[in-house]
ZAMARGU-4260 file (C-alpha; in steps of 0.2 Angstrom, whole numbers, plus 5000, padded with zeros to 4 digits):
<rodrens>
0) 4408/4614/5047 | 4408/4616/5064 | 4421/4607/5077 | 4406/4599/5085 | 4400/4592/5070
5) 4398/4572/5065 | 4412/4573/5052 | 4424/4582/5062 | 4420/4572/5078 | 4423/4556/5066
10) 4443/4564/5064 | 4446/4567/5080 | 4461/4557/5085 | 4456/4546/5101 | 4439/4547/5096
15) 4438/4540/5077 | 4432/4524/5082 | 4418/4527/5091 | 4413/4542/5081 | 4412/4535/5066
20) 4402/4520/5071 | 4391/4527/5082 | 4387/4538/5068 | 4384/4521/5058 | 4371/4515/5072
25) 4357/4513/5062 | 4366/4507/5045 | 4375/4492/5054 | 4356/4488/5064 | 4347/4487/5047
30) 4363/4476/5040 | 4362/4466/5053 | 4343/4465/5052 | 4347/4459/5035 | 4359/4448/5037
35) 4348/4438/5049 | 4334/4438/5040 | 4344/4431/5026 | 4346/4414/5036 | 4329/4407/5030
40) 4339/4405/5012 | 4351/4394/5018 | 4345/4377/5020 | 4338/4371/5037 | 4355/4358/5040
45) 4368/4372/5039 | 4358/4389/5043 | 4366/4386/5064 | 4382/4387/5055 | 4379/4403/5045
50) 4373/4411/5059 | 4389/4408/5070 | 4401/4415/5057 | 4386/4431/5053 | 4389/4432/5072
55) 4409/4431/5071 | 4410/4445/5059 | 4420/4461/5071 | 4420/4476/5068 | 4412/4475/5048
60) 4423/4488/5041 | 4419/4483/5025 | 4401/4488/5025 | 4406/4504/5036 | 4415/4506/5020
65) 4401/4505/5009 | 4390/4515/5020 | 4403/4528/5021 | 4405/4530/5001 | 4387/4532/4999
70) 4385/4543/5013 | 4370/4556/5010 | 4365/4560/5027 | 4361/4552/5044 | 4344/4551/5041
75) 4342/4539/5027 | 4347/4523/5027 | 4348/4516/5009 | 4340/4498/5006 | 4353/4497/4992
80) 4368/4501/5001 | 4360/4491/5016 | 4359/4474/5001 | 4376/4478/4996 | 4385/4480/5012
85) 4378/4464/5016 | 4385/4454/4998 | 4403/4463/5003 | 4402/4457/5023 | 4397/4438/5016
90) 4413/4438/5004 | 4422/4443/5017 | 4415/4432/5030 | 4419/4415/5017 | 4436/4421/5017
95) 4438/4421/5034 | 4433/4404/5035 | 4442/4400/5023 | 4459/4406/5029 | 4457/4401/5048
100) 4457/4384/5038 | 4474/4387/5032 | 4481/4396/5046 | 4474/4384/5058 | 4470/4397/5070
105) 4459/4393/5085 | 4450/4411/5088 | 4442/4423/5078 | 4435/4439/5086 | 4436/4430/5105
110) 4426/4415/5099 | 4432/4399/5093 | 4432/4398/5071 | 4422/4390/5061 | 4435/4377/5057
115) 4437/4371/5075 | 4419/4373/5078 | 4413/4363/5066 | 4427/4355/5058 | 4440/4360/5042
120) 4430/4349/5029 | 4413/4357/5034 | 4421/4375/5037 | 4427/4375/5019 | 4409/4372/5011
125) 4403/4382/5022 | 4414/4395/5015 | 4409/4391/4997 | 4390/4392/5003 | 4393/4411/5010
130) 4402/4414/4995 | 4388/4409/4982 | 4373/4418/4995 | 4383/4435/4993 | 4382/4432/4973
135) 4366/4428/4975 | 4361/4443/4983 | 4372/4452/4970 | 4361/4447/4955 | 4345/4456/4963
140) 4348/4472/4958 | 4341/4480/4944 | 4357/4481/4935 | 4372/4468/4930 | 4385/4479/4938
145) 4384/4474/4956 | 4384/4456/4953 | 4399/4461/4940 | 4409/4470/4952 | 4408/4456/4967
150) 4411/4442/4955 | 4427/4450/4947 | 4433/4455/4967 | 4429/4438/4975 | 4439/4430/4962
155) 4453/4443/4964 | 4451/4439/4981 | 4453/4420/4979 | 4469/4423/4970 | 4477/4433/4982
160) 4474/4418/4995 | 4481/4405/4981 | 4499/4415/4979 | 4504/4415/4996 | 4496/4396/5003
165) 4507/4390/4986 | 4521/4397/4994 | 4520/4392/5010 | 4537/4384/5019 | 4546/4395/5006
170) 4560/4410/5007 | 4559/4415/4989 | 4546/4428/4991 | 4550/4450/4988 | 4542/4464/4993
175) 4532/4467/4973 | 4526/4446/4977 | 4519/4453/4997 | 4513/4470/4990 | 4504/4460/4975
180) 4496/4447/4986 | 4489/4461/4998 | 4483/4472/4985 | 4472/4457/4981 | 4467/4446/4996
185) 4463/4462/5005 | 4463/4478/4996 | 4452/4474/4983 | 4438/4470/4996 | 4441/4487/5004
190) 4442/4493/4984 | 4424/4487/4977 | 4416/4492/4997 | 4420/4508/4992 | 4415/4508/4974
195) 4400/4501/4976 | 4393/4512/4990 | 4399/4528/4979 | 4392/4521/4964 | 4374/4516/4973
200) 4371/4534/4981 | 4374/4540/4961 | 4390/4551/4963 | 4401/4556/4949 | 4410/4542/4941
205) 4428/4556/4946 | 4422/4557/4963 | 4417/4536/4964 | 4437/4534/4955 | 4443/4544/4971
210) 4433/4536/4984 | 4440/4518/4977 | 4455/4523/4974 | 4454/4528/4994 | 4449/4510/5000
215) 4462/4501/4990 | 4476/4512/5000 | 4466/4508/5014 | 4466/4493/5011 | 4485/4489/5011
220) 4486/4499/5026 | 4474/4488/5034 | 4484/4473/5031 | 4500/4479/5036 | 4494/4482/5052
225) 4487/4465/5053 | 4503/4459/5046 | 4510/4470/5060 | 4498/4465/5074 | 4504/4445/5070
230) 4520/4450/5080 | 4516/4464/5092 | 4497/4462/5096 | 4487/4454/5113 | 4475/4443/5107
235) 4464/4448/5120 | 4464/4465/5113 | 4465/4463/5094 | 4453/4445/5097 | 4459/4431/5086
240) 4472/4420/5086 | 4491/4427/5084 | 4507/4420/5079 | 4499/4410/5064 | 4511/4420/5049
245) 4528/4412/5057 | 4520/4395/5062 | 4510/4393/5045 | 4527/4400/5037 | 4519/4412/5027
250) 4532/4428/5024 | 4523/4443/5028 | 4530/4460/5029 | 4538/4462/5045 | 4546/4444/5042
255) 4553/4450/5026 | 4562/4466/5034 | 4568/4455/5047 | 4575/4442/5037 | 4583/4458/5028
260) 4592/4465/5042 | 4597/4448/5052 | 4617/4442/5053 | 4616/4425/5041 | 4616/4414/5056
265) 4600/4420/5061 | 4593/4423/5046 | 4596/4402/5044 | 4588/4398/5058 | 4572/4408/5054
270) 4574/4401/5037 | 4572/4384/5044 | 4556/4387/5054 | 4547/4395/5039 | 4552/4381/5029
275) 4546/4370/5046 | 4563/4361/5050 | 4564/4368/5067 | 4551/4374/5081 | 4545/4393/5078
280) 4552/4403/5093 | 4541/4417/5093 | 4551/4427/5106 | 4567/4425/5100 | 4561/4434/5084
285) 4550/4446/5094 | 4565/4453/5103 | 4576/4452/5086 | 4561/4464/5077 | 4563/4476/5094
290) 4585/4477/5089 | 4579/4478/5074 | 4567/4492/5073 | 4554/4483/5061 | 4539/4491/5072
295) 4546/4508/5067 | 4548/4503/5051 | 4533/4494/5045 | 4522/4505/5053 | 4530/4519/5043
300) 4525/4507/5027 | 4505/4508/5035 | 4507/4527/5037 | 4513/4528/5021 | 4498/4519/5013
305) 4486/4531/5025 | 4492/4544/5018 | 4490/4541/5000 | 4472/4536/5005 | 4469/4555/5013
310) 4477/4560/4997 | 4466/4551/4986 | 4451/4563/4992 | 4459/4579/4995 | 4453/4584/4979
315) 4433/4582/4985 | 4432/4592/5002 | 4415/4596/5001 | 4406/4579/4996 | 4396/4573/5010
320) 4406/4555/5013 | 4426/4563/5012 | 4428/4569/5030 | 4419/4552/5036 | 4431/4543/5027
325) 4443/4553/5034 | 4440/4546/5050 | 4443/4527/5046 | 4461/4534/5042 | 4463/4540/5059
330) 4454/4524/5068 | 4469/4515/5056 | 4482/4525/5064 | 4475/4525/5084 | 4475/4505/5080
335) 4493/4506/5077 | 4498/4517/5089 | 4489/4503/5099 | 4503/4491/5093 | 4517/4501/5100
340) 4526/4490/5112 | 4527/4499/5130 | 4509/4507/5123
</rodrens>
């Protein structure tokens, strides 16, 4: 393969992003064709509130996913892959809704949530609604297995929001509870993206094991980062509301390290603004993870997770989706690089 090639263009460091997705153009034009088009199945009262969370919805990495894992050429955009990108985006999208609810944040991807929009009470139906279209698309494939697959995720995915809102304005959360509650909330999304685009474009069930095996470490890695970007992040750059972990006292990783490596007169006064008896100061703590080294640290824990995702394909060099793949690792790791305070 030549440097000059789509895949090797997608691994350049610098230029993964871009590379990547431009080389998805014409997938993510037919999704969102798609997803548009799906409005006329909503009813006529809440289709102007579908449309603005379908218009809310980033970078869709999820259905990059998909297209990525099921990746046989640039010229062929699969109406399969195009349906099930679009069942994987509107899960994700109901969760979205759903947890700017509990986080109470005010912004998602430079535009004012759903929740604030339109209120909490409506938000969360609405949120049921996207959740019960993506099934519904599910169940139109010739086979069970799609609708199988997003079923069993989305209610992995519920359960990975339950554990940590349950546990809210508490201390008495470990690293196996944080690592647990990610793998589901967010890496199982990544997981059945992957699996499902693999298994569409009919690849082998070894090489459609790797390739989900690859989005679950992603996954993780993905939500350190985020978990990461809470604290050090612009939200100009990253585009939603930041700050919500400490002020909604849910423990995230870099909390957890910190709490770890505090004196125990701080680590009591960061224990009374999780558990909301005093006001957050979010500047005292930034400066105390700075001492502290948890940006080293915890991106070190997202490198980590990148790397067993690489590792998860080196096996399959010569399938057509590993090297694009590939590249999402390296758009993970400029994004954190990003992060670096002083960057």
């Amino acid at each position: 393969m030549s440097a000059s090639s789509p895949a090797e263009a997608a691994r350049s460091p610098g230029h993964a992003f871009a590379s990547v997705f431009a080389l998805l153009g014409p997938h993510l034009q037919e999704l969102d064709r798609f997803l548009h088009s799906q409005l006329s199945a909503f009813e006529p009262e809440i289709r102007a509130m579908a449309d603005y969370c379908i218009d809310t919805s980033g970078k869709r990495i999820r259905p990059a996913l998909a297209f990525l894992s099921g990746w046989r050429g640039p010229d062929r955009v699969s109406p399969d892959l195009v349906r099930v990108a679009a069942v994987v985006e509107l899960v994700h999208l109901a969760t979205l809704v759903h947890d700017d609810i509990m986080d109470e944040a005010e912004v998602r991807r430079s535009r004012r949530t759903a929740a604030r929009e339109y209120g909490a009470t409506a938000a969360v139906l609405l949120g049921d609604a996207l959740f019960a279209h993506a099934l519904n698309l599910a169940t139109q494939f010739p086979t069970t297995e799609v609708c199988s697959a997003v079923s069993e995720s989305t209610r992995r995915v519920c359960a990975g929001e339950i554990m940590p809102t349950l546990r809210r304005g508490s201390t008495n959360i470990t690293r196996a509870d944080y690592q647990r509650i990610i793998d589901l909330k967010t890496a199982e999304l990544f997981r059945v993206s992957c699996f499902l685009g693999a298994r569409l474009a009919g690849f082998s069930a070894e090489y459609v094991d790797a390739v989900s095996r690859f989005g679950r470490h992603l996954g993780i890695a993905y939500q350190i980062y985020d978990d990461l970007a809470d604290f050090f992040g612009e939200e100009k750059r990253v585009g939603k509301t930041l700050g919500t972990d400490l002020a909604s006292g849910k423990l995230t990783l870099p909390l957890l390290q910190l709490m770890e490596r505090l004196g125990p007169a701080e680590r009591e006064i960061l224990t009374a603004e999780i558990l909301g008896q005093r006001p957050v100061q979010h500047g005292l703590h930034f400066r105390q993870m700075q001492e502290h080294g948890i940006f080293a640290s915890v991106s070190g824990e997202v490198m980590s997770e990148v790397e067993a995702a690489a590792a998860a394909l080196e096996p399959w060099p010569d399938e057509a989706p590993t090297a694009l793949l590939l590249g999402l690792c390296d758009v993970l790791r400029s994004q954190v690089a990003a992060l670096q305070p002083g960057s």
